[in-house]
N, C-alpha and C positions, 0 to 999 in steps of 0.2 A: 527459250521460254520454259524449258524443262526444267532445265537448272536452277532458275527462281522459282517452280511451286514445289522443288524438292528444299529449299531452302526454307519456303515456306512450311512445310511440313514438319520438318526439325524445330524452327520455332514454335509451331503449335505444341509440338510433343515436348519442348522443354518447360515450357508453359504448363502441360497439363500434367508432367513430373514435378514442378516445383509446386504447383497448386495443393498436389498430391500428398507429397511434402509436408507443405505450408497445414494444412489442412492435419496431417498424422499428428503432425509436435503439437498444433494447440489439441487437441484432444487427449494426447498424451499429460501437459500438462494442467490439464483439467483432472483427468484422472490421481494425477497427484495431489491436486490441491484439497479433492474429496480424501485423499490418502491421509494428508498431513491435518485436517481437518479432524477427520476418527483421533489418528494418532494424538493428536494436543487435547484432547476430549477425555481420553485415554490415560496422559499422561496427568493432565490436573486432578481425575476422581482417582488415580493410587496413590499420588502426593496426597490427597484432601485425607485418605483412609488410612497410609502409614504415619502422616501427624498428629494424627488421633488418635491410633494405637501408641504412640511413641508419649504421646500428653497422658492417654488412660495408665499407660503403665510408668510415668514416672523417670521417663530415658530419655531424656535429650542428645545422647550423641552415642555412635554405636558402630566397628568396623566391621565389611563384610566385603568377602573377593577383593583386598584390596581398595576398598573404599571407605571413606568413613563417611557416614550418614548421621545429618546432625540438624536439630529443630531449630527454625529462625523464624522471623514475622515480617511476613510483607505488610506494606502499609497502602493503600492506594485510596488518593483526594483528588477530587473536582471541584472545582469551586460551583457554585449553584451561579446559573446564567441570571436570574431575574435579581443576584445580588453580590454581581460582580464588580458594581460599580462601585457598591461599599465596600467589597475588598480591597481594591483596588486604594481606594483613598483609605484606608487602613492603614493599608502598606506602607503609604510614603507617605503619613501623618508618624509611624512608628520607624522611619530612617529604612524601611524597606525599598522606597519608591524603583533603585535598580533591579527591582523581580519583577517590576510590570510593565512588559512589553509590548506596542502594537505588533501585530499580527494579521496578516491577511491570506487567508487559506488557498494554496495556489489552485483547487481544481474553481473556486469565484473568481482571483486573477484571471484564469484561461477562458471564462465563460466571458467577462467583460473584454478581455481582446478580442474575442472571437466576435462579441457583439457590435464592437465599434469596425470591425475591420469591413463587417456585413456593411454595414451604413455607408462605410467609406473604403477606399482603399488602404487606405493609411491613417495611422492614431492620430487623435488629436496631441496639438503642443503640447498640453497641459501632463502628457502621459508618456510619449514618445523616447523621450528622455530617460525612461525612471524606471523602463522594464525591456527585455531583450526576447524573440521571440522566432522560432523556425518553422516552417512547414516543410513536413515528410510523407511525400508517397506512404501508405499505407493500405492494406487490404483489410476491407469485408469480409467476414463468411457469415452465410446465414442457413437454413432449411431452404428445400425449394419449394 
């Protein structure tokens, strides 16, 4: 009887090491992600203020330590959602039609599996077929 609650002990205690653990790394990487957050905040306002100075002065391209640093132009489009549908038939009225892709956002795929699987144990026909899908043991943490 001994030797099972000292077995039992060790599993608690690996338990409450791995929890421990578990528990370090996500907070650790939290703390990075508040890191890398500052950092990319960081990095786009002295981008935004050495292209400025580089425009105000007339310099588009410049070596320093071994690097050359040089003015270019991002471009960045969305199409407007309430007139996507005219873009869309734009497209393939203008020989585009292969830039317009359905698309279904997997974190909507995962709420609809998740929603049919509720109702049933298994997808309907009409779906079952057409999507592949796993369940993985996973932990919570919360406050207490």
């Amino acid at each position: 009887m001994e030797a099972t609650a000292q077995n039992f002990n060790v599993a608690i205690n690996d338990i409450f090491t791995l929890a421990d653990l578990y528990r370090e790394l996500k907070e650790r990487k939290e703390t990075l992600e508040d890191v890398m957050k500052k950092l990319n905040a960081e990095i786009e306002s002295v981008e935004e203020q050495l292209a400025n100075q580089m425009i105000t002065e007339e310099n588009s391209k410049f070596t320093r330590r071994d690097k050359t640093f040089y003015l270019t132009e991002k471009l960045y489009v969305s199409s407007l959602a309430d007139r996507r549908e005219d873009l869309y038939r734009g497209l393939r009225e203008n020989g585009l039609g292969d830039m317009v892709k359905e698309y279904v956002f997997p974190s909507a795929l995962k709420g609809l599996v998740r929603e049919q699987l509720e109702e049933s144990d298994e997808l309907p026909d009409w779906i079952k077929n057409c999507v592949s899908y796993y369940k993985k043991p996973a932990i919570g943490m919360r406050k207490k």
